[in-house]
C-alpha positions in Angstrom: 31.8 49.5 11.2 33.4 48.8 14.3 36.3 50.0 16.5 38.3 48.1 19.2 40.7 50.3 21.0 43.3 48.6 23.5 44.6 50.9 25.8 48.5 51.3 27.0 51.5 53.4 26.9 53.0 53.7 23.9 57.4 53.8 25.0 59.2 50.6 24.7 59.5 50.4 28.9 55.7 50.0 29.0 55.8 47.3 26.8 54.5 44.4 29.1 52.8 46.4 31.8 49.3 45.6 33.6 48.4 49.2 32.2 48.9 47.9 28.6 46.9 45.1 28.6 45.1 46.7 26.3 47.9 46.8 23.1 48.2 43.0 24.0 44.5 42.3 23.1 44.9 44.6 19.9 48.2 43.1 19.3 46.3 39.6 19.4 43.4 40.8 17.4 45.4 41.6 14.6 47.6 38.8 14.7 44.2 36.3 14.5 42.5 38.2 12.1 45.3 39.2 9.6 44.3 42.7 9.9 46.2 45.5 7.7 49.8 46.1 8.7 49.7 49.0 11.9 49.8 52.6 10.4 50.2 55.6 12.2 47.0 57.3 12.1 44.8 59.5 14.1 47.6 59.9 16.7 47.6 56.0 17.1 48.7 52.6 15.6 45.6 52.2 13.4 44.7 48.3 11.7 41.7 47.4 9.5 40.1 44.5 8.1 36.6 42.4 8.5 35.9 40.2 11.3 32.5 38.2 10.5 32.3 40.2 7.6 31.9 43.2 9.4 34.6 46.3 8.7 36.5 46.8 11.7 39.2 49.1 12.7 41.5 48.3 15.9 43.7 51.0 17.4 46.4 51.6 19.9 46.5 55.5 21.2 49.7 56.8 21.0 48.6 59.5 23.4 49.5 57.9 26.6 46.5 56.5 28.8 45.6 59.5 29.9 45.0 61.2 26.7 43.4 58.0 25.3 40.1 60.2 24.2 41.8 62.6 21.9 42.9 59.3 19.5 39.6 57.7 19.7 37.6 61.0 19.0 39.7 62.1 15.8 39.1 58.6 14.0 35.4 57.9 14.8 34.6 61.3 13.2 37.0 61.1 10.2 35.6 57.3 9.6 31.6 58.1 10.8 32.1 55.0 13.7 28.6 54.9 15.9 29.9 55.4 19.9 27.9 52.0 20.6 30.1 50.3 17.8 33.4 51.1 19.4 34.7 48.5 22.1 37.7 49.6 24.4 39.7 46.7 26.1 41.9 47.7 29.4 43.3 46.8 32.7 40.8 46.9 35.8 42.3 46.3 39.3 39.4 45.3 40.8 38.9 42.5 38.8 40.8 39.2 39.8 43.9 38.3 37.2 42.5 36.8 33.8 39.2 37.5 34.5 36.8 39.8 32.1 33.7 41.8 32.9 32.2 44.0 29.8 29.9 46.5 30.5 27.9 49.5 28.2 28.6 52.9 29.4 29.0 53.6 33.1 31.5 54.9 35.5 35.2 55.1 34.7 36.0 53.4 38.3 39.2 56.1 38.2 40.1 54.7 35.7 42.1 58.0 33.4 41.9 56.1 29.9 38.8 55.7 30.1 37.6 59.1 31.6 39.4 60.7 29.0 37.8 58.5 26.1 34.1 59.5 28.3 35.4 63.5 27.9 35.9 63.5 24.3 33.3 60.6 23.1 30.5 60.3 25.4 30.2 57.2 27.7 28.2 55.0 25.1 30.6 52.9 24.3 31.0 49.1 25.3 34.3 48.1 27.3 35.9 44.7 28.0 37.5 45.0 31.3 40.1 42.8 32.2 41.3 41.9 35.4 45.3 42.7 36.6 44.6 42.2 40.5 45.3 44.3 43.2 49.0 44.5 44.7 49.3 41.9 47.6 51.9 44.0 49.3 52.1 47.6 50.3 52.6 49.1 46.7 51.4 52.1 45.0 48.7 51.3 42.4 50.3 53.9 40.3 53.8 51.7 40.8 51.6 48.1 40.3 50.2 49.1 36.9 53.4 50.4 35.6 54.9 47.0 36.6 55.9 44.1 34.3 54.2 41.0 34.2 55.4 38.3 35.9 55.8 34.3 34.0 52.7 33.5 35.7 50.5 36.1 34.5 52.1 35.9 31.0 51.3 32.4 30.1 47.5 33.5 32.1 47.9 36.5 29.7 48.4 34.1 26.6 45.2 31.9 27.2 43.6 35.1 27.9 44.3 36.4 24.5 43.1 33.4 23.1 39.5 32.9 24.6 39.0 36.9 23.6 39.9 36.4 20.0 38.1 33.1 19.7 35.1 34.4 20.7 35.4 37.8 19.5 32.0 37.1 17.0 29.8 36.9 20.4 31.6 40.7 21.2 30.5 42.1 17.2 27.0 40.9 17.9 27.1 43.3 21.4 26.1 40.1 23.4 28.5 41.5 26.5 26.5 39.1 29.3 27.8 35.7 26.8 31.3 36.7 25.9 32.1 37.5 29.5 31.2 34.0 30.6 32.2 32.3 28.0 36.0 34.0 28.1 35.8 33.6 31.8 34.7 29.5 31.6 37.7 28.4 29.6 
């Protein structure tokens, strides 16, 4: 079994912020793979299905970002999900826009959804970073991840979504090294 989590905010303002590039790639995960309708579960919107023909589960916390560790940790124990089988998918400013790096374990870089997910689960867990950018201006990063998308980075955001899902197999078989080049060569 696996578990993708895609982290965000869950109130309608935060809809189509950097921070919730996470929900997007769950939103398109779903959408590809007819998962099961969302459910509110486990303090999240919970989906199912099988990908390869492998049982996965995809889920967007409902705790906020910050809290992201409290969703994750009440499903993998109800459903038995292996740490090394989940895969968490989020913004990472110090990534340029559209790009991906995936990584097993490690530091959460600041990052507070993921060092709430290491607080409650452990840090062996795989994650799929994915680039927002850094503010070119004087901005807060607390005011640039809270901000909307812009057209550009939508349609960049749309082709994004694509590569992940299309090569989504390479991610199940835990070959991180080939799904971040190939996403990132499209």
């Amino acid at each position: 079994m696996f578990l993708f989590v895609g982290l965000g905010n869950p109130t309608p303002n935060s809809e189509n912020n950097r921070h919730n590039i996470g929900f997007k790639i769950i939103d398109a995960i779903n959408s590809k793979f007819k998962l099961s309708k969302q459910k509110p579960k486990f303090k999240g919107l919970l989906t199912t299905g099988n990908i390869n023909e492998k049982k996965v589960y995809a889920i967007k916390p409902l705790t906020f970002m910050n809290n992201s560790g409290i969703c994750i940790r009440e499903l993998i124990e109800y459903f038995k999900i292996q740490a090394e089988n989940i895969i968490v998918f989020h913004d990472d400013l110090d990534i340029d826009f559209g790009k991906i790096k995936t990584k097993f374990g490690g530091s959460s870089a600041g990052h507070n959804g993921i060092e709430s997910i290491d607080k409650f689960i452990g840090k062996d867990y795989s994650r799929v970073r994915i680039g927002i950018g850094k503010p070119n201006d004087k901005i807060a990063v607390s005011d640039y991840v809270l901000k909307d998308f812009d057209d550009d980075e939508k349609q960049q955001l749309e082709t994004l979504k694509n590569n992940i899902t299309e090569n989504l197999a390479i991610l199940i078989d835990k070959k991180l090294d080939l799904f971040s080049s190939t996403v990132n060569n499209k």
